[in-house]
C-alpha positions as CSV (number, residue, x, y, z in Angstrom):
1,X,90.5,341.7,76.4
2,X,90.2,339.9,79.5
3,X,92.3,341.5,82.4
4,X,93.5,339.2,85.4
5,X,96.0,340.4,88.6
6,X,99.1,341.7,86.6
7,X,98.3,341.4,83.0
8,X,100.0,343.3,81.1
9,X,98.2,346.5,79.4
10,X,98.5,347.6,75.8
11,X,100.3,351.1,75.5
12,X,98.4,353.8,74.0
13,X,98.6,354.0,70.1
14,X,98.8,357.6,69.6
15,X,101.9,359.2,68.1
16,X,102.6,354.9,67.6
17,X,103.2,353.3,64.3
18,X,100.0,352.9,62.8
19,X,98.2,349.6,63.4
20,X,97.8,348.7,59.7
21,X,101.5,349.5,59.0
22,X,102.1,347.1,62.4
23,X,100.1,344.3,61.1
24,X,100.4,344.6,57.1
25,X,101.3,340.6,56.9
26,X,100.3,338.6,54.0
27,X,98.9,335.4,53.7
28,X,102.6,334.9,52.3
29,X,105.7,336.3,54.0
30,X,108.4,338.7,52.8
31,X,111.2,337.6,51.2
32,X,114.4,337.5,53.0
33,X,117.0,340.1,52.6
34,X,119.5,337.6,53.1
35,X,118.4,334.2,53.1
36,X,120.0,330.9,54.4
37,X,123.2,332.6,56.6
38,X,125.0,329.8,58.3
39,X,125.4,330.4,62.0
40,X,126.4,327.5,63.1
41,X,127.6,324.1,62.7
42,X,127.2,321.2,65.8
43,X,128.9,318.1,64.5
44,X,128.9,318.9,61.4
45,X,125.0,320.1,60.5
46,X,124.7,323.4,58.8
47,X,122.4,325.7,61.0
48,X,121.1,328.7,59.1
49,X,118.8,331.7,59.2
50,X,117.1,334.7,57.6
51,X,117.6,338.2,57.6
52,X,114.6,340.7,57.4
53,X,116.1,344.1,57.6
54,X,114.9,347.6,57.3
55,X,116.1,350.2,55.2
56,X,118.5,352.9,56.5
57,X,121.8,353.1,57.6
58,X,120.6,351.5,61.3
59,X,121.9,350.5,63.7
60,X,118.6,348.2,64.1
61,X,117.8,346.9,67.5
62,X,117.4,343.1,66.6
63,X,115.0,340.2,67.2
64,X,116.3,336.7,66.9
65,X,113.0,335.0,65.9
66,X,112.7,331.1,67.1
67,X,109.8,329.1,65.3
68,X,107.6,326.5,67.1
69,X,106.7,323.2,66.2
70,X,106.3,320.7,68.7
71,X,110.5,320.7,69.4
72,X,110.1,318.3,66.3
73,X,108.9,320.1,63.1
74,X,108.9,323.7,61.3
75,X,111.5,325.7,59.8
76,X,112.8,329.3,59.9
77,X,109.7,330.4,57.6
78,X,107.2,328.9,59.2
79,X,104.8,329.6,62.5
80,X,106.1,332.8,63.5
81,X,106.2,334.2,60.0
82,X,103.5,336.6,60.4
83,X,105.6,338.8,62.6
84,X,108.6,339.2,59.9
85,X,106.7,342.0,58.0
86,X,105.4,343.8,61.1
87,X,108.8,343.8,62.9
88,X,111.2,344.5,60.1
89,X,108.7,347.6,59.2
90,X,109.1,348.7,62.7
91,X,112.9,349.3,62.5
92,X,114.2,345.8,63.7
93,X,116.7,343.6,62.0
94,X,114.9,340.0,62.5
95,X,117.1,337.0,62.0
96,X,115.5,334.0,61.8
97,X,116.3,330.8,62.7
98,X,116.3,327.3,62.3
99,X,117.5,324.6,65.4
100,X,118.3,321.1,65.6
101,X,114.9,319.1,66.1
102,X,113.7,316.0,68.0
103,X,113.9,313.3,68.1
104,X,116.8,313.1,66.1
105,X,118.5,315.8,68.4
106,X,117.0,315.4,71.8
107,X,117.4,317.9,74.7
108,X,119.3,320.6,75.3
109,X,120.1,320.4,71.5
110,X,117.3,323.4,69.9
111,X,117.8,325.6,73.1
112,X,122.0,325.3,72.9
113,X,121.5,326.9,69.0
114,X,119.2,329.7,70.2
115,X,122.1,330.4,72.4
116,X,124.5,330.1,69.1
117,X,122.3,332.2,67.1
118,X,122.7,335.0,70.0
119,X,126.6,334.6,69.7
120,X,126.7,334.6,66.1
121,X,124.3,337.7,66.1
122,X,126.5,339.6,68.5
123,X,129.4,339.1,66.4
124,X,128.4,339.8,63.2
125,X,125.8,342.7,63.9
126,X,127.7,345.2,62.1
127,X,127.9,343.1,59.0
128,X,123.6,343.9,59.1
129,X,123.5,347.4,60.6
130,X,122.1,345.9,63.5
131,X,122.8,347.1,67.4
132,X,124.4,343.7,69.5
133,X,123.3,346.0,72.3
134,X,119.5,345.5,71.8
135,X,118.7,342.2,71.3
136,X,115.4,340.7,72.0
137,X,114.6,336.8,71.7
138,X,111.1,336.1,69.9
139,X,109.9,332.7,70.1
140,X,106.2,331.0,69.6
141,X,104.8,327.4,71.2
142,X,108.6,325.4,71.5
143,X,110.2,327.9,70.4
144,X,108.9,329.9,72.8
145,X,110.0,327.3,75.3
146,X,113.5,327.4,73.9
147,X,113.9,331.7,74.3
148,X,112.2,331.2,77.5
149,X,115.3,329.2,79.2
150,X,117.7,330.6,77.2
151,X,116.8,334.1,78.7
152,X,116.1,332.2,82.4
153,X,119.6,330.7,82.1
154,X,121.2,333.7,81.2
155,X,124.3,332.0,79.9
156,X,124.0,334.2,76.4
157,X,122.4,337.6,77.9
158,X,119.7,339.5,75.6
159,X,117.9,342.6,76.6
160,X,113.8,341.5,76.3
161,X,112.5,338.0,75.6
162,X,108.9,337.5,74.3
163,X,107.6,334.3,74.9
164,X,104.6,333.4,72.9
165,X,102.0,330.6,73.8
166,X,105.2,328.6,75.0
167,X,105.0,326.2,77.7
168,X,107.0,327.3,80.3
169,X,106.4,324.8,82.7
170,X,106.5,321.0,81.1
171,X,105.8,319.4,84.6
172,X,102.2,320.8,84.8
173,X,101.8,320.5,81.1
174,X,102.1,316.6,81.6
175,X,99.8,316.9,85.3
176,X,97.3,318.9,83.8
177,X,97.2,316.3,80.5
178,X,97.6,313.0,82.2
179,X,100.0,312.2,79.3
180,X,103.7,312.8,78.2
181,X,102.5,313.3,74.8
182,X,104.8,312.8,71.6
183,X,106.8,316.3,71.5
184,X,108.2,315.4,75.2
185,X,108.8,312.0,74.2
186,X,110.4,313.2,71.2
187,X,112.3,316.0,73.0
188,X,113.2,314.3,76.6
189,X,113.0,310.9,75.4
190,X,110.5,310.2,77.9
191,X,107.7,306.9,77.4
192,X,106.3,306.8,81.1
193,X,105.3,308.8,83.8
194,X,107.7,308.3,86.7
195,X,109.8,309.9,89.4
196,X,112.7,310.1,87.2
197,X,110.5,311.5,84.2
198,X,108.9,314.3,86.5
199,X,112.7,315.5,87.5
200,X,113.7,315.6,83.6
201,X,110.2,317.3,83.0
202,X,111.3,319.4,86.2
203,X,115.0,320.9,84.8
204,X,113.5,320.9,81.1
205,X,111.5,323.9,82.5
206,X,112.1,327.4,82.1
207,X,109.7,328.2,85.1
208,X,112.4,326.2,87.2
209,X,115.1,328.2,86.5
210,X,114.0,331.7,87.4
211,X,116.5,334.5,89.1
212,X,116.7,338.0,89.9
213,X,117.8,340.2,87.5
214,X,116.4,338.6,84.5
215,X,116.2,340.4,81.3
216,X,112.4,341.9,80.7
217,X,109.5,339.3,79.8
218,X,106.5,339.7,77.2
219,X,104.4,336.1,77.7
220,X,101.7,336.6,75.2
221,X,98.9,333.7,75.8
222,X,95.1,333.0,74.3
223,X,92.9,332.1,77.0
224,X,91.5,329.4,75.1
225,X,94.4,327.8,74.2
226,X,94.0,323.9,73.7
227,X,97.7,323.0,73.4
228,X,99.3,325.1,75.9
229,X,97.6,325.8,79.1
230,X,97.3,329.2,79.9
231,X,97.3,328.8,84.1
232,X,101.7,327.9,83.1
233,X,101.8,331.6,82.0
234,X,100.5,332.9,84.8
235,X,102.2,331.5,87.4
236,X,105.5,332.1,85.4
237,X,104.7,335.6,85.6
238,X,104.0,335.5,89.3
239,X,107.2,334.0,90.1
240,X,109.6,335.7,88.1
241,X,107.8,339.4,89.2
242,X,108.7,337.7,93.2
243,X,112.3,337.3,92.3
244,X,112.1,341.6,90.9
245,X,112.0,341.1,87.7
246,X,109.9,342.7,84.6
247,X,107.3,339.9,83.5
248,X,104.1,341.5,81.7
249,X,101.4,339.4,80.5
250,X,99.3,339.8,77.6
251,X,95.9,337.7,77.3
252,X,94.5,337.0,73.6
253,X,90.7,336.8,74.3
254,X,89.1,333.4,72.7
255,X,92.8,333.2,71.2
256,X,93.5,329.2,70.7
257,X,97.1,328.4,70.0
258,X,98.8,329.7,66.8
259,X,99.7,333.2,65.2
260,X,97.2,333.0,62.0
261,X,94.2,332.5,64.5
262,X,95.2,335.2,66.3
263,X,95.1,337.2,63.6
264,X,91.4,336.5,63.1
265,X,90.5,336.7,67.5
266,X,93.2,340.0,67.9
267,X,94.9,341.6,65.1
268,X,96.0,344.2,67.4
269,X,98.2,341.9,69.4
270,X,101.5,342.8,66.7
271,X,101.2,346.2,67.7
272,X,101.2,345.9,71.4
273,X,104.5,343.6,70.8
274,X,106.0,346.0,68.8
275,X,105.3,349.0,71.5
276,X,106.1,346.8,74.1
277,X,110.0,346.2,72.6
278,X,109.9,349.7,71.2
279,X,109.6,350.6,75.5
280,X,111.9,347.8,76.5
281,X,114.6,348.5,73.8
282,X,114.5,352.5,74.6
283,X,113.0,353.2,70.7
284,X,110.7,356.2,70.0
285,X,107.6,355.3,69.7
């Protein structure tokens, strides 16, 4: 693993669940233990998710789960999947989700349900053994993007986000690129590069919206990463420990962008998630 100022470091494993019990995901994913739960319903669209819960009597701290896509494709069983297994045998009730998508629901749409799936969650937690006192926001690429400012805003509090491969900051994205590129056209409804375009780019940034007392970060980001620079990370995690807040930063070593190659460059990374929320949420480890 390549360390740079401030990356975060794995915890120690020993007296930890096991790393083949942390990482026993299939090339297909568990079946839901209740499937298709409406959670919400903006003008009229049926929003639903998945829970994944363990057995016992609970209460379960819980991660609300946010799939990537582009902010214009997947589902609620797709992308982030290969964390259901691993978290739900860790003793967290996962729900989830799927959010409106571009272009057909444009910006702030996705990131207003992630914030509806944390109310709905709260409220219903005892229906699923789960604690609305420990909640953590997972979310990979966009949907990483989306848990990112909904934990920045802080509108719908949560205790830990993990932010996976997400691109925090859309501004350099597009510098860095030379290009919009069709998920911020499809998301910002953006076709050219101009002042007004870099000040949408600008507020559509979690990076933009950082303050002091934060809830604890995870940004988890392979180094060789074609789709989502990894420099975005790093200064997010700069900024955010300047204002006093918990940021850690976890580098994937030749890790491109999406879960199933990391799987193949660091199988290990499940496990130092799992600790690190295990820390954050006040588990045993």
């Amino acid at each position: 693993m390549k360390m740079r100022p401030g990356i975060f470091l794995a915890l120690a494993a020993a007296g930890t669940l096991s790393l083949r019990a942390a990482t026993n995901q299939a090339a297909t994913p568990p079946a839901p233990t209740r499937p298709d739960v409406t959670y919400a319903q903006p003008a009229g669209l049926n929003l639903a998710l998945d829970a994944y819960l363990p057995e016992g009597a609970g209460p379960f701290p819980v991660c609300i789960l946010v799939h990537g896509g582009g902010f214009k494709s997947g589902n609620k069983r797709s992308s982030i999947y290969p964390l259901f297994a691993p978290l739900r045998d860790a003793g967290f009730a996962c729900f989830s989700i799927d959010y409106r998508l571009a272009p057909a629901n444009r910006w702030p749409a996705g990131m207003e349900d992630v914030e509806a799936a944390v109310r709905w969650v709260k409220a219903h937690a005892a229906d699923f053994h789960a604690d609305a006192r420990r909640i953590a926001l997972v979310g990979d690429s966009s949907g990483g993007h989306y848990v990112s400012y909904v934990g920045a805003l802080g509108r719908e509090p949560v205790n830990a986000v993990v932010a996976i491969y997400a691109p925090h900051d859309l501004e350099l994205q597009v510098k860095l690129r030379g290009e919009l590129g069709s998920a911020m056209t499809a998301l910002l409804g953006l076709t050219e590069i101009n002042a007004a375009a870099w000040e949408t780019l600008r507020q559509a940034s979690p990076i933009n919206h950082l303050r002091a007392g934060m809830p604890p970060y995870l940004l988890m980001q392979g180094d060789l990463d074609r789709t989502v620079v990894y420099e975005q990370a790093f200064r997010f995690q700069k900024r955010s420990r300047a204002l006093g807040n918990t940021c850690d930063l976890t580098t994937i070593t030749n890790g491109d962008h999406g879960l199933e190659g990391w799987d193949k460059a660091r199988l290990e990374y499940k496990l130092e998630l799992i600790n690190w929320l295990k820390k954050t949420l006040c588990m045993p480890l």
